[in-house]
PDB file of N, CA, C and O in Angstrom, chain B, residues numbered from 101:
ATOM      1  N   UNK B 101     -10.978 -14.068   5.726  1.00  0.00           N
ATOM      2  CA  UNK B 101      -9.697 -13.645   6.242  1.00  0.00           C
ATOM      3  C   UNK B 101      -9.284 -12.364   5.531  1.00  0.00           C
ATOM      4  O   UNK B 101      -9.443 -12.054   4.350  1.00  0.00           O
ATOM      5  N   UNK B 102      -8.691 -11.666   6.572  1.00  0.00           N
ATOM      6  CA  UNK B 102      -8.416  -9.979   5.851  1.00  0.00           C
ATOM      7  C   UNK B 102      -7.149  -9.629   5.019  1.00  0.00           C
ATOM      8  O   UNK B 102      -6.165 -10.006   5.655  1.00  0.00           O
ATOM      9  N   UNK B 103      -6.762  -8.993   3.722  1.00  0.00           N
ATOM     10  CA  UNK B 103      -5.674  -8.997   3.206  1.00  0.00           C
ATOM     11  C   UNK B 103      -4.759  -9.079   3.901  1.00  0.00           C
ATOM     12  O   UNK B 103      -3.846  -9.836   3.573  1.00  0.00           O
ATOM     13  N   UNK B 104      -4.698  -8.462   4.891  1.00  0.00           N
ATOM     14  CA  UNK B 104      -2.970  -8.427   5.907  1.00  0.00           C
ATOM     15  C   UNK B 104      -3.095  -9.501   6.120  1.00  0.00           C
ATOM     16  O   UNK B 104      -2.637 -10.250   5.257  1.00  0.00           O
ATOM     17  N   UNK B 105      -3.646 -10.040   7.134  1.00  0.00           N
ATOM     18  CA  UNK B 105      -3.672 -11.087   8.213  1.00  0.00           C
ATOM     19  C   UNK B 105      -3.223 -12.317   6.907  1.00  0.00           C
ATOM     20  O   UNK B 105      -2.332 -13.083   7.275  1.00  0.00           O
ATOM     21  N   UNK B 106      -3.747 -12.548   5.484  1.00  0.00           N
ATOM     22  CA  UNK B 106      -3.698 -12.943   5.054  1.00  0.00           C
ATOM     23  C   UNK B 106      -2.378 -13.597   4.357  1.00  0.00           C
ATOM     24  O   UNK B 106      -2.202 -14.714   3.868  1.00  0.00           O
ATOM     25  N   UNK B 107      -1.521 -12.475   4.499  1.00  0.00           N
ATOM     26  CA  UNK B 107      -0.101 -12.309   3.868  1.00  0.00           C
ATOM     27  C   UNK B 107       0.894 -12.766   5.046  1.00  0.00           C
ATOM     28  O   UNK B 107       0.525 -12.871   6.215  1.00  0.00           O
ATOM     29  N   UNK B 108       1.971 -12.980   4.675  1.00  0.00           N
ATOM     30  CA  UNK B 108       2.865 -13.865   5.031  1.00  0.00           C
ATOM     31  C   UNK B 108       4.042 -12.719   5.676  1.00  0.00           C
ATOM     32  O   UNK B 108       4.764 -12.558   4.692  1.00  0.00           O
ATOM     33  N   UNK B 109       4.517 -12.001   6.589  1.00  0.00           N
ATOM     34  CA  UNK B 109       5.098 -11.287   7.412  1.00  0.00           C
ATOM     35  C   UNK B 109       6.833 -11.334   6.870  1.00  0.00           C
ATOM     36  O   UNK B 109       7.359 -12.436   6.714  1.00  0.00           O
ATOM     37  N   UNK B 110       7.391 -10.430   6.690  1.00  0.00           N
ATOM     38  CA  UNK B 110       8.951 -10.534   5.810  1.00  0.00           C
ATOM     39  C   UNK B 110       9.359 -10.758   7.482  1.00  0.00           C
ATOM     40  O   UNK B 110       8.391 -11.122   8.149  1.00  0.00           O
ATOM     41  N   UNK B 111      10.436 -10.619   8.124  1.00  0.00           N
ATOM     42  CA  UNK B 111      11.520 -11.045   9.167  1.00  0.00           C
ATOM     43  C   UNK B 111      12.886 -10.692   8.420  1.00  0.00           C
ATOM     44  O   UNK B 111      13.855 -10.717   9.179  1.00  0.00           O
ATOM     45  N   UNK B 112      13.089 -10.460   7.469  1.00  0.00           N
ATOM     46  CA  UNK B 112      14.118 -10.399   6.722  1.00  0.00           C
ATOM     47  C   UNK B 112      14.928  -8.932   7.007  1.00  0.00           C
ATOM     48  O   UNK B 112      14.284  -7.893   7.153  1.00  0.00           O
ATOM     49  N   UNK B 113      16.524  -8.963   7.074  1.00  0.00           N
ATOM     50  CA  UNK B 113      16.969  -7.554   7.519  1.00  0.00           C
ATOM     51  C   UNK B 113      16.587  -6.758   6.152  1.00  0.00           C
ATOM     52  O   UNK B 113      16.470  -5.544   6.318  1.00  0.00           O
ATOM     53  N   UNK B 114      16.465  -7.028   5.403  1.00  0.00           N
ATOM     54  CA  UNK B 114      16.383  -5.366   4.473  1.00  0.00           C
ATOM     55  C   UNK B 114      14.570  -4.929   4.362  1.00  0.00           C
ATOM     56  O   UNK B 114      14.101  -4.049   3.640  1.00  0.00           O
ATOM     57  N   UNK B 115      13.899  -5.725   5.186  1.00  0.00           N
ATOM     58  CA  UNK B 115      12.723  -5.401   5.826  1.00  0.00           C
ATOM     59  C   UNK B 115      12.656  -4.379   6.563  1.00  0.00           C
ATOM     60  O   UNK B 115      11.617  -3.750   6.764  1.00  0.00           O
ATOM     61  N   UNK B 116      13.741  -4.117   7.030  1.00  0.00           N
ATOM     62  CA  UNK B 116      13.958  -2.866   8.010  1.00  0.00           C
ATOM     63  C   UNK B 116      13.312  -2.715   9.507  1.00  0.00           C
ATOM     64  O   UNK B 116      13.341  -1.823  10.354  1.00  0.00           O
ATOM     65  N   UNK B 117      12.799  -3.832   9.439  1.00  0.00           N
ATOM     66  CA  UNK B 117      11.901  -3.592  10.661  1.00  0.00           C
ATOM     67  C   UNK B 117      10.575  -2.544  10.721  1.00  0.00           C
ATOM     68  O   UNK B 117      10.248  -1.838  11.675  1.00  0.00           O
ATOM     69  N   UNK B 118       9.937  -2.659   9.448  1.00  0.00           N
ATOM     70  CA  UNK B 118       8.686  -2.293   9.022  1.00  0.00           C
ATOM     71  C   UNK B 118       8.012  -3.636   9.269  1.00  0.00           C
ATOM     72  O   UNK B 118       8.569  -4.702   9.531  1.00  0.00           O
ATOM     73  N   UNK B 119       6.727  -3.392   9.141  1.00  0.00           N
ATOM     74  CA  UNK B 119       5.477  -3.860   8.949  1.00  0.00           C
ATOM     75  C   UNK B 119       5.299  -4.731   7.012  1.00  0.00           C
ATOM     76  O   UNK B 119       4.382  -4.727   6.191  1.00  0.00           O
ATOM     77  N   UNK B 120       6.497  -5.257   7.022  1.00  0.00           N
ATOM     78  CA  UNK B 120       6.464  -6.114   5.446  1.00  0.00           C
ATOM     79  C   UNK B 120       5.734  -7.243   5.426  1.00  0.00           C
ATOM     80  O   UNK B 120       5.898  -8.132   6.261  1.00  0.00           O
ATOM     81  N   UNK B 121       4.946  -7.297   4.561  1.00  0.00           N
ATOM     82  CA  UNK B 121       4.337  -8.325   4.058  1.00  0.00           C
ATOM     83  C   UNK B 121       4.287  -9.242   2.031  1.00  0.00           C
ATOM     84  O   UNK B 121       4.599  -8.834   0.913  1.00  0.00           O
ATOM     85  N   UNK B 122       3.850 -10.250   2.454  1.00  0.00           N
ATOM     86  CA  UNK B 122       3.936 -10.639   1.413  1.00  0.00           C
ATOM     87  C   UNK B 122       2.331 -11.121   0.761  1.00  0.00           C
ATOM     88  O   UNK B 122       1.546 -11.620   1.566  1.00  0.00           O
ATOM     89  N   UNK B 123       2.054 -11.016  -0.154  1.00  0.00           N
ATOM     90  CA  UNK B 123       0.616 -11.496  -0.642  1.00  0.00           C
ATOM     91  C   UNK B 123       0.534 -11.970  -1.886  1.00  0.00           C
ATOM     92  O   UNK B 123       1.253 -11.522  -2.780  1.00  0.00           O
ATOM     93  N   UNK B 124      -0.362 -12.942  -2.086  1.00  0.00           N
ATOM     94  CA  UNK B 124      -0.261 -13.714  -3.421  1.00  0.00           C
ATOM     95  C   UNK B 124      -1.176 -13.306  -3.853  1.00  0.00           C
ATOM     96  O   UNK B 124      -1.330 -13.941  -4.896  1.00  0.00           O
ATOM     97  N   UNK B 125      -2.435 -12.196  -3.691  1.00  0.00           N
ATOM     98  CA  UNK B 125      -3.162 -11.872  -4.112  1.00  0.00           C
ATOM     99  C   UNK B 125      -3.448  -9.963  -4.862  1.00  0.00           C
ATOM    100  O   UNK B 125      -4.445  -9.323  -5.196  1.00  0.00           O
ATOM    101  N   UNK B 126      -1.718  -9.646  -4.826  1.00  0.00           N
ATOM    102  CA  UNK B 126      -1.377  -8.522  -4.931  1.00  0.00           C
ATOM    103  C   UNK B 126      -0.438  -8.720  -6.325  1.00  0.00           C
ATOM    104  O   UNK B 126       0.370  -9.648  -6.327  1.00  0.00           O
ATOM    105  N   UNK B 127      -0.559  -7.759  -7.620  1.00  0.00           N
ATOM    106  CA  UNK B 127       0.499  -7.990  -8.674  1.00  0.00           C
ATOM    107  C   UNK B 127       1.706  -7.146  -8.302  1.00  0.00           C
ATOM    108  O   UNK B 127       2.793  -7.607  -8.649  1.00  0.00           O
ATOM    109  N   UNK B 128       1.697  -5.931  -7.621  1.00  0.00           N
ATOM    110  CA  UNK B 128       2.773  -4.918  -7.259  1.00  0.00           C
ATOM    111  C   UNK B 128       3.268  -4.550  -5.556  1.00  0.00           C
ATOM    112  O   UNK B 128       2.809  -5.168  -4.596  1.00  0.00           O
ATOM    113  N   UNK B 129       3.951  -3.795  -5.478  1.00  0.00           N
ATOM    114  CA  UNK B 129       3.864  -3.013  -4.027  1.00  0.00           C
ATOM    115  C   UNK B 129       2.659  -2.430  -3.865  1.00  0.00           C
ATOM    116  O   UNK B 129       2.088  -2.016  -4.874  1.00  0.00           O
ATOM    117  N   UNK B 130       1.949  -2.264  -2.387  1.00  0.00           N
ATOM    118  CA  UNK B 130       1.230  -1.096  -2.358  1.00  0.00           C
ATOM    119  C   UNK B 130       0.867  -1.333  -0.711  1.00  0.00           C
ATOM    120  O   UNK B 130       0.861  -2.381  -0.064  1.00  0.00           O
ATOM    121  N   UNK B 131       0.643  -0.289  -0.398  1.00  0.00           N
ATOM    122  CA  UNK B 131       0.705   0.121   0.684  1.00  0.00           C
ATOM    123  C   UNK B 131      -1.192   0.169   1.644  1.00  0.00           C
ATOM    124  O   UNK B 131      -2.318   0.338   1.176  1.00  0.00           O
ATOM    125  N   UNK B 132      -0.835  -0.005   2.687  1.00  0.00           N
ATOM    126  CA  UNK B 132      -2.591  -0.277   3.331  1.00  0.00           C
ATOM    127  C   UNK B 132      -2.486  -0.045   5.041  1.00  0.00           C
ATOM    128  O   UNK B 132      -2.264  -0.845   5.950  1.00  0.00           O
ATOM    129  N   UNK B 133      -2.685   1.059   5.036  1.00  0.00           N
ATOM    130  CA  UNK B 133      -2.518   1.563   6.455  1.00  0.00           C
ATOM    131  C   UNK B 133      -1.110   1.933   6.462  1.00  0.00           C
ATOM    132  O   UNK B 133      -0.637   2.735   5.656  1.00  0.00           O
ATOM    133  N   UNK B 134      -0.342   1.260   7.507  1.00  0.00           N
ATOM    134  CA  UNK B 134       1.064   1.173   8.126  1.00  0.00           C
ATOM    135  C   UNK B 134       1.573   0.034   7.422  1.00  0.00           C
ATOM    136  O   UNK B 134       2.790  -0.143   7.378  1.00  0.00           O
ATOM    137  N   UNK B 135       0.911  -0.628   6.959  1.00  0.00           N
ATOM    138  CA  UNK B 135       1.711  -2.138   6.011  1.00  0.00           C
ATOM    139  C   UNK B 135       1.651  -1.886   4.853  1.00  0.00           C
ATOM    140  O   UNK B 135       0.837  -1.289   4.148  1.00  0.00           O
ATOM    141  N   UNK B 136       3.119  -2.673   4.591  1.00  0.00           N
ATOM    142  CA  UNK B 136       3.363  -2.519   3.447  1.00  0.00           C
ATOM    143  C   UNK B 136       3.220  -4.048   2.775  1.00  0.00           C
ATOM    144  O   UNK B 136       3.779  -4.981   3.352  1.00  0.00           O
ATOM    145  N   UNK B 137       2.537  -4.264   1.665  1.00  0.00           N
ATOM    146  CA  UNK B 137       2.121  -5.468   0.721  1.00  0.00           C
ATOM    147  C   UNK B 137       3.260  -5.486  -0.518  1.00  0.00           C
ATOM    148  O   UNK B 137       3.241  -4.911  -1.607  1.00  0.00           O
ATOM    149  N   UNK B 138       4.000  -6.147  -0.071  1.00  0.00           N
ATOM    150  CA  UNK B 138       4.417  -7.150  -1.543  1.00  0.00           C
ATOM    151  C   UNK B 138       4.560  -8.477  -2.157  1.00  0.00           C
ATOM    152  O   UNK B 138       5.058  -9.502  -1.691  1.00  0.00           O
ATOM    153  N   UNK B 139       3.850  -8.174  -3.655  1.00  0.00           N
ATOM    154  CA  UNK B 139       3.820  -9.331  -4.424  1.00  0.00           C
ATOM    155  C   UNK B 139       5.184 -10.312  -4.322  1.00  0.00           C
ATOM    156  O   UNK B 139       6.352  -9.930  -4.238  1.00  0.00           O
ATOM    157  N   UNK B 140       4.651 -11.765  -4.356  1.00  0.00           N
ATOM    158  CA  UNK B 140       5.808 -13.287  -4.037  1.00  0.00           C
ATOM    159  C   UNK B 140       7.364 -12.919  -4.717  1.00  0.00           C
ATOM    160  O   UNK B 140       8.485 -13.185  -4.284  1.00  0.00           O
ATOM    161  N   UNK B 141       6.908 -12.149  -6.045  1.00  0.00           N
ATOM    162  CA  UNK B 141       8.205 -11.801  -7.251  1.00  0.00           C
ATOM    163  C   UNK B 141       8.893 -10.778  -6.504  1.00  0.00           C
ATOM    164  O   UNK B 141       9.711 -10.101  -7.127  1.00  0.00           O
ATOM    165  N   UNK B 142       8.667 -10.492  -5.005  1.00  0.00           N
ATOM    166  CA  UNK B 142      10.068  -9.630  -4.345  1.00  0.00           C
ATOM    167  C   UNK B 142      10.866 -10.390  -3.925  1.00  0.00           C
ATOM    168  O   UNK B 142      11.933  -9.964  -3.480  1.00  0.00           O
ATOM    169  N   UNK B 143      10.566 -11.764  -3.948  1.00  0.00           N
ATOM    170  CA  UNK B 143      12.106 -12.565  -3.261  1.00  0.00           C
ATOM    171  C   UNK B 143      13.166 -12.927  -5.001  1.00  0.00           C
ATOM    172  O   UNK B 143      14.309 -13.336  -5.205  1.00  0.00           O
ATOM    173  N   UNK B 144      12.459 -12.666  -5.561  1.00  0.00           N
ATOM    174  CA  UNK B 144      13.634 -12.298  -6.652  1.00  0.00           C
ATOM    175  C   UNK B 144      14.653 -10.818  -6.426  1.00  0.00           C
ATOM    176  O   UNK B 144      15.854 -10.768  -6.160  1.00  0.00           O
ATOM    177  N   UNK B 145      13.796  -9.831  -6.618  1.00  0.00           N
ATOM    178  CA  UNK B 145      14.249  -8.515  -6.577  1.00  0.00           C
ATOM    179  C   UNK B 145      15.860  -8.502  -5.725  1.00  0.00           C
ATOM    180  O   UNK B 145      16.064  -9.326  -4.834  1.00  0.00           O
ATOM    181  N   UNK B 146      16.897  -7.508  -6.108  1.00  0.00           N
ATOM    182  CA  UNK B 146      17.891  -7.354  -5.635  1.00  0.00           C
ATOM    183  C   UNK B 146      17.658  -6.437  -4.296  1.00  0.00           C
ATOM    184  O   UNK B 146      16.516  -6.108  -3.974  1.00  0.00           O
ATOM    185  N   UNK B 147      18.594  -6.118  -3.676  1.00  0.00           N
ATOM    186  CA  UNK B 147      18.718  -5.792  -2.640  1.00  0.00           C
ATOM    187  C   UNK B 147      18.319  -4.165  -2.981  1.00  0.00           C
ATOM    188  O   UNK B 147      17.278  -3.818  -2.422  1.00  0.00           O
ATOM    189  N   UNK B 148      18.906  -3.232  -3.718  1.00  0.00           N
ATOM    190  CA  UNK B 148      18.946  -2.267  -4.392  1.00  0.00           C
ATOM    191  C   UNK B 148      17.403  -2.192  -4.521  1.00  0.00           C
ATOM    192  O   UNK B 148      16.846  -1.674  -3.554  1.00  0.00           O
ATOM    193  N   UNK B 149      16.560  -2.637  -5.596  1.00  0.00           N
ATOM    194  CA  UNK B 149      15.350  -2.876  -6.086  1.00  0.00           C
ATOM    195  C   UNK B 149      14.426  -2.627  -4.616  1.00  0.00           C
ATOM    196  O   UNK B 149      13.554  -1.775  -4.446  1.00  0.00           O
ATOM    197  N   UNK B 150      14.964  -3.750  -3.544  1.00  0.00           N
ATOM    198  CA  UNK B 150      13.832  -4.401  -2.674  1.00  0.00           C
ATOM    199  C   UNK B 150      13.946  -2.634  -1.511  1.00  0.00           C
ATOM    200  O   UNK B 150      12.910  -2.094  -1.124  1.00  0.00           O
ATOM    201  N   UNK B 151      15.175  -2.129  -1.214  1.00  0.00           N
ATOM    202  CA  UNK B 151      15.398  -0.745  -0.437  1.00  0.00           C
ATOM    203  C   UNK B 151      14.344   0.405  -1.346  1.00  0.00           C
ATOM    204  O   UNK B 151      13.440   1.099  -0.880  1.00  0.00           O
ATOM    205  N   UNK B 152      14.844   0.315  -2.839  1.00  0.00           N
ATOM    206  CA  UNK B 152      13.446   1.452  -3.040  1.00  0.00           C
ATOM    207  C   UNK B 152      12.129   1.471  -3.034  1.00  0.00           C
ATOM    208  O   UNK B 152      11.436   2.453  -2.768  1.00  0.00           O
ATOM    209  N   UNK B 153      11.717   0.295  -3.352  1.00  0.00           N
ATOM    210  CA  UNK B 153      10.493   0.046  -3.175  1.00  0.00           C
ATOM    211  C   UNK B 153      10.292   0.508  -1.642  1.00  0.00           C
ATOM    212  O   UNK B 153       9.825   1.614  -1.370  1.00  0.00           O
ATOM    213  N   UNK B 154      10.714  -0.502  -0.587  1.00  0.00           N
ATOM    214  CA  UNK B 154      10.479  -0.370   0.779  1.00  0.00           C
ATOM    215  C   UNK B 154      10.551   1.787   1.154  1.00  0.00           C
ATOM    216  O   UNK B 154      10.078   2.447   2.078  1.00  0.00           O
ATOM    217  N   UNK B 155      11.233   2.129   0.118  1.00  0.00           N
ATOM    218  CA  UNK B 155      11.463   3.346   0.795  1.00  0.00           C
ATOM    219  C   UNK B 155      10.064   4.484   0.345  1.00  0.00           C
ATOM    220  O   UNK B 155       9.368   5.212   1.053  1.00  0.00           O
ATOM    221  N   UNK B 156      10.068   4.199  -1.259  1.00  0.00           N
ATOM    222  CA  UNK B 156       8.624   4.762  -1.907  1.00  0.00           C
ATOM    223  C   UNK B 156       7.446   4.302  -1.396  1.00  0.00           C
ATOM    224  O   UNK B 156       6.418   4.941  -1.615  1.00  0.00           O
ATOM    225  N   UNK B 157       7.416   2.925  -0.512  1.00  0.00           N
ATOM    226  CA  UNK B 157       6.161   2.737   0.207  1.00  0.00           C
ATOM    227  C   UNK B 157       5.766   3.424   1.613  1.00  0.00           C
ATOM    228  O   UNK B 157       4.709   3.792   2.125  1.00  0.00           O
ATOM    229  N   UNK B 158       7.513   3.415   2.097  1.00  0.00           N
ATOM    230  CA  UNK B 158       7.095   4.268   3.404  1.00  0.00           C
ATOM    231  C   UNK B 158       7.178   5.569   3.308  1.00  0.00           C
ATOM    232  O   UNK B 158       6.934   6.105   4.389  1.00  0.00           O
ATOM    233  N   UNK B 159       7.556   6.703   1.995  1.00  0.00           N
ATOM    234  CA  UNK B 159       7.118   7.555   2.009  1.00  0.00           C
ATOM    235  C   UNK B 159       5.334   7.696   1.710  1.00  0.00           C
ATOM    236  O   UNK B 159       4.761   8.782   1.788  1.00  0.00           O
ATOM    237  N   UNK B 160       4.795   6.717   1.450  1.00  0.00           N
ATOM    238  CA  UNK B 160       3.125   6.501   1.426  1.00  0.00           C
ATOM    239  C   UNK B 160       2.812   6.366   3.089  1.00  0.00           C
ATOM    240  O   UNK B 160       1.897   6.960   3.657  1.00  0.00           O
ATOM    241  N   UNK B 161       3.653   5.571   3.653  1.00  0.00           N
ATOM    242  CA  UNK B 161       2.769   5.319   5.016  1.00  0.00           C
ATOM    243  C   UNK B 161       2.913   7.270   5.759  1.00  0.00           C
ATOM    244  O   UNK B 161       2.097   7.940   6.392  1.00  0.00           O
ATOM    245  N   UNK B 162       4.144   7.545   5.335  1.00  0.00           N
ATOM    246  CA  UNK B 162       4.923   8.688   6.126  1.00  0.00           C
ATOM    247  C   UNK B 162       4.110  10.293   5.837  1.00  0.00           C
ATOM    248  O   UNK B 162       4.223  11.320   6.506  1.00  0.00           O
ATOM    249  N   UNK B 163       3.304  10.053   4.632  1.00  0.00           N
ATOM    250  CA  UNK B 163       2.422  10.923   4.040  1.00  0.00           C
ATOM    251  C   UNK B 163       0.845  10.537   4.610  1.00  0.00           C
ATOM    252  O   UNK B 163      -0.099  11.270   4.316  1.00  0.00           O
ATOM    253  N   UNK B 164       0.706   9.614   5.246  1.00  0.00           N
ATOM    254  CA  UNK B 164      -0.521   9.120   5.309  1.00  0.00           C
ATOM    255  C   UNK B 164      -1.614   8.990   3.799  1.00  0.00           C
ATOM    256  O   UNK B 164      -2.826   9.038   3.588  1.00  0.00           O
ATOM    257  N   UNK B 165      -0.897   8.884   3.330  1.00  0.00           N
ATOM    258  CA  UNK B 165      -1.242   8.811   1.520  1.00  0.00           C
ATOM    259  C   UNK B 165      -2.957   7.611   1.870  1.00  0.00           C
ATOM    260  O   UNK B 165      -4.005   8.083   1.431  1.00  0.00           O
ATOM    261  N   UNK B 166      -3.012   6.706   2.352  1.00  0.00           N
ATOM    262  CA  UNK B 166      -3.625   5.432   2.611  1.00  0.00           C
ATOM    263  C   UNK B 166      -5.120   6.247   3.009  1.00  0.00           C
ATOM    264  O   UNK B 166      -6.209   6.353   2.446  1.00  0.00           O
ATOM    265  N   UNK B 167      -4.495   6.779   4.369  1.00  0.00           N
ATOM    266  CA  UNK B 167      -5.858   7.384   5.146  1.00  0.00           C
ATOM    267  C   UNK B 167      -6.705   8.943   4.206  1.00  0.00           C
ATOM    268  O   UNK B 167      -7.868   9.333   4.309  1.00  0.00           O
ATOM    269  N   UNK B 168      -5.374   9.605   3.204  1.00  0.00           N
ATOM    270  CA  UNK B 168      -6.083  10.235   2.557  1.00  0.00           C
ATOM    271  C   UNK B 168      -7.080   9.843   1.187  1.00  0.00           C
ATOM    272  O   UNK B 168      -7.962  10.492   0.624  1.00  0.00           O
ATOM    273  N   UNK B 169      -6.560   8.591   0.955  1.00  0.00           N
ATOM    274  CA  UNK B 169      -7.378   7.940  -0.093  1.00  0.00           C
ATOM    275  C   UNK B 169      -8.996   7.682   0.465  1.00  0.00           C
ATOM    276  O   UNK B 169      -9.966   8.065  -0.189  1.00  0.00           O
ATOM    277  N   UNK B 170      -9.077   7.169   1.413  1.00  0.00           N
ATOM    278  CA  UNK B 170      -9.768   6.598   2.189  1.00  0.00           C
ATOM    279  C   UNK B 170     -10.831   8.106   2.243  1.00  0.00           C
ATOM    280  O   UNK B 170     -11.912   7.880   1.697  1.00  0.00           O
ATOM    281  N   UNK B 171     -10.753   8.972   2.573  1.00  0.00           N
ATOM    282  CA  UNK B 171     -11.120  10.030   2.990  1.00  0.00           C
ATOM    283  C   UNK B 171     -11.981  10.702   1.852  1.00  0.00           C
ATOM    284  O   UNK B 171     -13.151  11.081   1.805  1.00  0.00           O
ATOM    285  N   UNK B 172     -10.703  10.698   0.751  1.00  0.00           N
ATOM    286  CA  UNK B 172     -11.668  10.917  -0.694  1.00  0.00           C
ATOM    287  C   UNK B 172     -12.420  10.185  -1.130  1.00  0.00           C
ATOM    288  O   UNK B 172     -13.454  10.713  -1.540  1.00  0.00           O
ATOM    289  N   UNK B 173     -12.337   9.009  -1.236  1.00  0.00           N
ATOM    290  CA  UNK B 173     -13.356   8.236  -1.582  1.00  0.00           C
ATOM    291  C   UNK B 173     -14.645   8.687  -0.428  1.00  0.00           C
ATOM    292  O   UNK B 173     -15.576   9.241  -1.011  1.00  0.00           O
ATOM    293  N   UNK B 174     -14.788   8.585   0.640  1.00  0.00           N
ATOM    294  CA  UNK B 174     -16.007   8.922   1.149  1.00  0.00           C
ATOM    295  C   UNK B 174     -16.490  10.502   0.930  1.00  0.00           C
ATOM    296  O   UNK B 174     -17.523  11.105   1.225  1.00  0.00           O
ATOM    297  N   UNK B 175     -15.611  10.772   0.464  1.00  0.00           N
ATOM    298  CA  UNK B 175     -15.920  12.640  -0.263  1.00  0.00           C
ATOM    299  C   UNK B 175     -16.929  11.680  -1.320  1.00  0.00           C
ATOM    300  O   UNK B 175     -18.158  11.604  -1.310  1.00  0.00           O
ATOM    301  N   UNK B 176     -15.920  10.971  -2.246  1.00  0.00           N
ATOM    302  CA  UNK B 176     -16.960  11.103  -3.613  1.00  0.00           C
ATOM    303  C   UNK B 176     -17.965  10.319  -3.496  1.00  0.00           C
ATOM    304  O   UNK B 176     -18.733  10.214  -4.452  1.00  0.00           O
ATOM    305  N   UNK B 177     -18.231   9.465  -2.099  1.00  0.00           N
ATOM    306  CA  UNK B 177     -19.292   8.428  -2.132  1.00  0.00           C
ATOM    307  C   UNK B 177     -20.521   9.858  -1.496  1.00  0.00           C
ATOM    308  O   UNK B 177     -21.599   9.866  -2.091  1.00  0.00           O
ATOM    309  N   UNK B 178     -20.372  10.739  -0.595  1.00  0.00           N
ATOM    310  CA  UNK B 178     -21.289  10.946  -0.154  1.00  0.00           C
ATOM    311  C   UNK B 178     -21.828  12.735  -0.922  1.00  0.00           C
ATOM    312  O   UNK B 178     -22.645  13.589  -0.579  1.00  0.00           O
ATOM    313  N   UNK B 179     -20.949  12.614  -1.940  1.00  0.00           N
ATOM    314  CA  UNK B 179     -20.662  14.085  -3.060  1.00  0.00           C
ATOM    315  C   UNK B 179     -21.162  13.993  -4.390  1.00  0.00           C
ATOM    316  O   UNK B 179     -21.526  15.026  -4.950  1.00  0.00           O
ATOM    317  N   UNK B 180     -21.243  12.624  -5.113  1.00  0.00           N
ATOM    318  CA  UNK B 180     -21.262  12.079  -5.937  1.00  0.00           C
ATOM    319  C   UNK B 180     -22.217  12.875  -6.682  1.00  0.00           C
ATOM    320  O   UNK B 180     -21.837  12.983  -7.849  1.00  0.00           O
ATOM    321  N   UNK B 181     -23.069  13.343  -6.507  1.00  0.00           N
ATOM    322  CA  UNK B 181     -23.879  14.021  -7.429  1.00  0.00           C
ATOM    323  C   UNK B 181     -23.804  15.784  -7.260  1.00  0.00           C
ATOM    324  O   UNK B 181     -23.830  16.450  -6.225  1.00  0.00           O
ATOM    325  N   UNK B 182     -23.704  16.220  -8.656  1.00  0.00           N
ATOM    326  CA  UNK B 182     -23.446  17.664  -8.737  1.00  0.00           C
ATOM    327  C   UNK B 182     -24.753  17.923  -9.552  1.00  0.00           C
ATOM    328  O   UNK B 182     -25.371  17.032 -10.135  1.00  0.00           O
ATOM    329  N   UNK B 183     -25.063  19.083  -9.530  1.00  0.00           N
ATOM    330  CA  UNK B 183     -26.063  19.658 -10.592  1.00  0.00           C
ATOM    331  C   UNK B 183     -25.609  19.843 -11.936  1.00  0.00           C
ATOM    332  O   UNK B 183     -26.222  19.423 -12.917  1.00  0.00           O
ATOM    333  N   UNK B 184     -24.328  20.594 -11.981  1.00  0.00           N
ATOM    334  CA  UNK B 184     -23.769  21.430 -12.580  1.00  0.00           C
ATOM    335  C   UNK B 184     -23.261  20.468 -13.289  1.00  0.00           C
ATOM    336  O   UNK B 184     -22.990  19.340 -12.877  1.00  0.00           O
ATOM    337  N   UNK B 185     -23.079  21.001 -14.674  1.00  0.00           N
ATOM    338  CA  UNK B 185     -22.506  20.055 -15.925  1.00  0.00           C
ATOM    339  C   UNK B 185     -21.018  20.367 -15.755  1.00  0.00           C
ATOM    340  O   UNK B 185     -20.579  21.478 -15.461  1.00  0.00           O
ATOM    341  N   UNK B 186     -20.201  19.131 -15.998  1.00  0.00           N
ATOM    342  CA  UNK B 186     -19.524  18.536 -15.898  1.00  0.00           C
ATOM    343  C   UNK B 186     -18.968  18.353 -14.610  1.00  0.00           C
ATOM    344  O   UNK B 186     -17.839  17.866 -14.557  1.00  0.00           O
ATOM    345  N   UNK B 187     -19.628  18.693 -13.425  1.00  0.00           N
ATOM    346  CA  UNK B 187     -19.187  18.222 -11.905  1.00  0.00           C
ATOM    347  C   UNK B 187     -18.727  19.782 -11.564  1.00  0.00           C
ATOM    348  O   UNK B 187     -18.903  20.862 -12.127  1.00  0.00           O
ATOM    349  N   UNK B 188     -17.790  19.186  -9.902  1.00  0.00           N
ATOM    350  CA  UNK B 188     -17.368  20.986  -9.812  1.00  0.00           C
ATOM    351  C   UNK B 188     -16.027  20.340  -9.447  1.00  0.00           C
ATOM    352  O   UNK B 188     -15.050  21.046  -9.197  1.00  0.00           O
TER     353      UNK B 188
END
């Protein structure tokens, strides 16, 4: 079963009507595609707390931050070797 699918869907109004999730297999926020993953310890968090997070994650979705990770890593998987001492 796949991390999202895996996690438990917020419904909650300060969810905003994003793509919130919850996962027990996550220690922090973090972001994966268009969804956003947070750890069980956000139904503590205040209202205040739970808006910035939600807002610093969707400036990740809003940057495509996710798909550029994704991108570098297959830079360094298929780059990985340089001649040149200490890389370029």
């Amino acid at each position: 079963m796949g991390l999202i699918s895996a996690a438990k869907p917020v419904r909650e109004a300060w969810a905003a009507n994003a793509d919130v999730r919850v996962s027990d297999v996550i220690g922090g926020p973090v972001t994966f595609g268009s969804t956003i993953l947070l750890p069980p310890q956000c139904i503590d968090w205040d209202l205040p707390k739970r808006r910035a997070v939600l807002a610093h994650e969707g400036a990740h979705i809003a940057n495509g931050d996710f798909y550029v990770l994704l991108l570098a890593s297959l830079n360094r998987a298929v780059f990985w070797f340089s001649p040149l001492p200490g890389g370029i």
